[in-house]
N, C-alpha and C positions, 0 to 999 in steps of 0.2 A: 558410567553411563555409556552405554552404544552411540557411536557415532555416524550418520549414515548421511548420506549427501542430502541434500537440501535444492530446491528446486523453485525459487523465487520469482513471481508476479509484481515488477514496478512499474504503479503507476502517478505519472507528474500530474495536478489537476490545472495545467497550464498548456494554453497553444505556441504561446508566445517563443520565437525561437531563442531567442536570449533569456529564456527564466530563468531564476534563482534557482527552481524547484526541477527544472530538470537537469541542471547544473549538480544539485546535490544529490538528486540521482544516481547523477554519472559517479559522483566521487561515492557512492555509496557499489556503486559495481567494481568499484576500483579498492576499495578499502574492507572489501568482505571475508569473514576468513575461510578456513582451507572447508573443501566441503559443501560449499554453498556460493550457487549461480545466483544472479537476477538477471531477470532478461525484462528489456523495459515493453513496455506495453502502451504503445499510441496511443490518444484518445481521439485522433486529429478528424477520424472517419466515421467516429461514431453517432449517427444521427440522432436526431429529438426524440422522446421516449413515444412512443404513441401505443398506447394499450391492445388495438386493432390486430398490431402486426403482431402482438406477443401469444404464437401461435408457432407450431412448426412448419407447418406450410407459408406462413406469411415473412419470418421473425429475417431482418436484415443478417446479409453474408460476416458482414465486421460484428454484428452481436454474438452471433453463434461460434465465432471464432472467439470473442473476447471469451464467450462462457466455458466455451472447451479448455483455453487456456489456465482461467481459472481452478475449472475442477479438476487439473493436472496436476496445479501449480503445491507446492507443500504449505507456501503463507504468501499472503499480500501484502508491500510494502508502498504505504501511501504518500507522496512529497504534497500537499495543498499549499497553497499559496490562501492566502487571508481578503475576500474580497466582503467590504462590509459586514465587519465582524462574521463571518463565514463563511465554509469553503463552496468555490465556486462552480457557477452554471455546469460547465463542461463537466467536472467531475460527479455530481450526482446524478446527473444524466446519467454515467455511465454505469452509476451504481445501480440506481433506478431499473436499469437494464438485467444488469447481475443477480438482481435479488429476484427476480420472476423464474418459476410460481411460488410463491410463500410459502416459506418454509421447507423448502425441497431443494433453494436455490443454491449455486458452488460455495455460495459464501456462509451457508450454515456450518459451522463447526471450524471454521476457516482459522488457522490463526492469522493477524493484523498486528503489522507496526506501522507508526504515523510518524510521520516529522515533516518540517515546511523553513522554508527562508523567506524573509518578506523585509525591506527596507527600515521597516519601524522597530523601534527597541524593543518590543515585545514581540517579536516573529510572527507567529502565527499559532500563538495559546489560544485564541478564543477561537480560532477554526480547529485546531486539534478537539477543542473540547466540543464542538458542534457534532465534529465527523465522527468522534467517540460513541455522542448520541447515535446517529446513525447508523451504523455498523452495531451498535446492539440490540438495535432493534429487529434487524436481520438475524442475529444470533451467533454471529460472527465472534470468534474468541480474540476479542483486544487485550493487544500484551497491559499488565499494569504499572504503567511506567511513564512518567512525562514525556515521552517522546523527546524529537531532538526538535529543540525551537532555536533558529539562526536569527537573530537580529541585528541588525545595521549589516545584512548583506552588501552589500555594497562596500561594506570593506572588509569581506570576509573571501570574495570573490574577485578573479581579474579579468581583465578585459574581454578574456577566452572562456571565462567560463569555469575556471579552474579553481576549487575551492584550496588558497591557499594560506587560508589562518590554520595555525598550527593545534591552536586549542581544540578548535570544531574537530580538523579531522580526528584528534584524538578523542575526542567525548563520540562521537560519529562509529569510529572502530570500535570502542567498547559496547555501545549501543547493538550493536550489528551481531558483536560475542558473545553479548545477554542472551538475545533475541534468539538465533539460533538455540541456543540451550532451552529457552525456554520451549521454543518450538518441540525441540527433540524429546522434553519433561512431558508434553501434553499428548504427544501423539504417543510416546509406549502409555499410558495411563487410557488413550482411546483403545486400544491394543488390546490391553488387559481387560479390560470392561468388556469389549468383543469377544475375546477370548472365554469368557466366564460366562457370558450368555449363550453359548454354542455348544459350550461343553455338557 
């Protein structure tokens, strides 16, 4: 299989500067393999969704930036955090943002991986599986794969933020060397499909 760089969109659906979720982030920028960036993506500026302004004349400077980013970007890697059985405010807001106009929007055809840390024994399953919903309802290509769910954070992480359990970063890197691959299986298959319609 052709190997060709890889151009990664992360985003943590947390503000908090001490998260989990952009902790594992960070160790996911640091544990990627050859070939492929993420560059994280704030959500800290991204305002309330309001339908009014989703317009080119109206549409806020940080959404137009977020969405350019995206339809640059080769996949979106998303860290949630688990707030009431689902992923939080800040983050669908900004997806809310990403998916306008239907069906047109960066995130159609997009491929998606999910993972989240969250202090309780079960990480953040029942928000991967919310945001799952989510993202395919945009038409967003989610990898098929459990994602990576970190529980008991809190001792997976240290003081600094550093994911330093040994097991995570290894399930973590391997995740990361699926992912790609899988990336790299969809888009020559989008490729080929273009190809055949053109010709």
């Amino acid at each position: 299989m052709t190997v060709f760089p890889l151009h990664i969109i992360g985003m943590a659906g947390s503000l908090r500067e001490g998260s989990y979720n952009r902790s594992l982030l960070s160790a996911a920028q640091r544990l990627t393999p050859e070939d492929l960036t993420i560059e994280v993506f704030p959500l800290d500026d991204i305002p309330l969704y309001n339908g009014d302004l989703e317009n080119d004349a109206d549409r806020p400077a940080e959404v137009k930036r977020l969405k350019r980013s995206l339809a640059q970007a080769d996949g979106l890697l998303i860290a949630t955090p688990e707030y009431n059985h689902g992923i939080p405010g800040v983050l669908k807001n900004a997806i809310d943002w990403a998916s306008r106009p239907a069906f047109k929007s960066p995130l159609v055809g997009k491929p998606v991986g999910m993972m989240g840390a969250a202090p309780s024994i079960i990480g953040t399953a029942r928000a991967q599986q919310h945001l799952k919903v989510v993202m395919l309802s945009m038409l967003a290509e989610v990898m098929p794969h459990r994602g990576v769910v970190v529980g008991n954070a809190k001792d997976k992480f240290d003081e600094e933020g550093h994911l330093i359990d040994e097991a995570t970063q290894q399930f973590l890197w391997s995740y990361l060397q699926d992912w790609a691959s899988w990336i790299r299986r969809i888009s020559q298959k989008k490729a080929l499909v273009t190809s055949a319609e053109t010709s």
